[in-house]
Structures are given as C-alpha cells and as structure tokens.
N, C-alpha and C positions, 0 to 999 in steps of 0.2 A: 509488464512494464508500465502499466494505466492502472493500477488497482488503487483506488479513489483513497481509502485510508493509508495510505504507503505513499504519497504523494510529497515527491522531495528526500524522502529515505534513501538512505545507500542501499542498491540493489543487492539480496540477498537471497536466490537463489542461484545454481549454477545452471545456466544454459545447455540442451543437449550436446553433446560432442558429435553426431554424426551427422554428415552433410552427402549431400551429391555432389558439389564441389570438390575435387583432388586438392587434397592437402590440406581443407580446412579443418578438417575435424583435427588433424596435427596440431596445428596452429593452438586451437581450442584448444588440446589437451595441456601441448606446450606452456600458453599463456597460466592455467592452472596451479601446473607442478611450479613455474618458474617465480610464478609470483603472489601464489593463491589463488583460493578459491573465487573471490569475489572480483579481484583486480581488474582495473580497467572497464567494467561493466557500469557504471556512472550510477543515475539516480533514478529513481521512479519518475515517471512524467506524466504530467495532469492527464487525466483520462479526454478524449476526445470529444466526448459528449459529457457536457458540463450537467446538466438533468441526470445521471449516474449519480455522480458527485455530489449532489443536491440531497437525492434519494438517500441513496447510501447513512447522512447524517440528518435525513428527517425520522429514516428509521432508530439511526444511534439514540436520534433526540427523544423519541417515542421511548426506547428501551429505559432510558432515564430518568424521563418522567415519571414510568410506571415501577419504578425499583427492580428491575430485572436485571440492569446491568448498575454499578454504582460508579461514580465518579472516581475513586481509591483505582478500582481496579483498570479504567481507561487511563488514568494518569502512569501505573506501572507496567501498564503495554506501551505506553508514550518511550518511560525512561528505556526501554527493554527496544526500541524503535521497531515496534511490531503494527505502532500507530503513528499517523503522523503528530509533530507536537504540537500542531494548532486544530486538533480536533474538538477541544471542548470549545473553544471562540466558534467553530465552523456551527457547531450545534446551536449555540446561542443565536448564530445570522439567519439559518437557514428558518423559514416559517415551518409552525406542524404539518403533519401530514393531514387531509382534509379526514374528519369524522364518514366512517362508512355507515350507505343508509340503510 
C-alpha cells in the first residue's frame, strides 16, 4: 500500500482472502466476485518514511542519468500506471545520490 513509485495509483493488487476473522475472508471473496477485482481497495498511500521515497527516485535519477533506463520507457509505465505520473518532476527535485568513495 506504500510502494513509493505507485504513490496515488489505484490499488492494483488483490489482497489475500484468508483471515482469522470468521467471515472475513467471505466478505473479501464476496466484495471481488460482486464487484471486481480491484474495487473499493482505494489508492496507494505515500510511504511513511519520506527518505524511501527520496531514495527510490535518487536511484531512478541515477538510472537516467546514466542511460540505463530512458525517459520513453518511464513515461509508458506512467500511461500503463505501473508508475506514478509525477515521477519524472520527483526526479528532477530530488538531489543525486552522493558519489561513492
């Protein structure tokens, strides 16, 4: 539910269905069949520890810098929402990662 690049995405995996709870895992299944997969599961939510989040896109920034990953293909995991859409602006804010000695 915190994954730093999915930040604000409609939640897209399905949650397990077994509980210790009586009758939740029902519920669970229920909710599924009755209304989809995704439904009512909301949005990804900023990860708790904002330094994750930092990280996360001082690395993306790194990978970009150095042509490993190219801008084309973060923009079509953006439209495909496998990334959030303001990852390339987050890249641009965050500082590099420091040079190792």
């Amino acid at each position: 539910m915190t994954q730093p690049w999915k930040t604000g995405l409609p939640v897209d995996f399905v949650p397990a269905e077994r509980s210790i709870i009586p009758g939740l895992a029902f519920l669970k299944r229920a909710r599924r069949k009755l209304f989809g997969e995704y439904a009512f599961l909301g949005r990804y939510k900023p990860h708790p520890d904002g330094k994750q989040e930092q990280y996360f896109f001082q690395l993306l920034r790194e990978c970009l810098d150095q042509g490993i990953v190219d801008e084309a293909l973060v923009k079509e995991h953006m439209a495909k929402n496998h990334v959030r859409h303001d990852a390339l602006e987050l890249v641009e804010r965050v500082p590099p990662l420091p040079k190792a000695a």
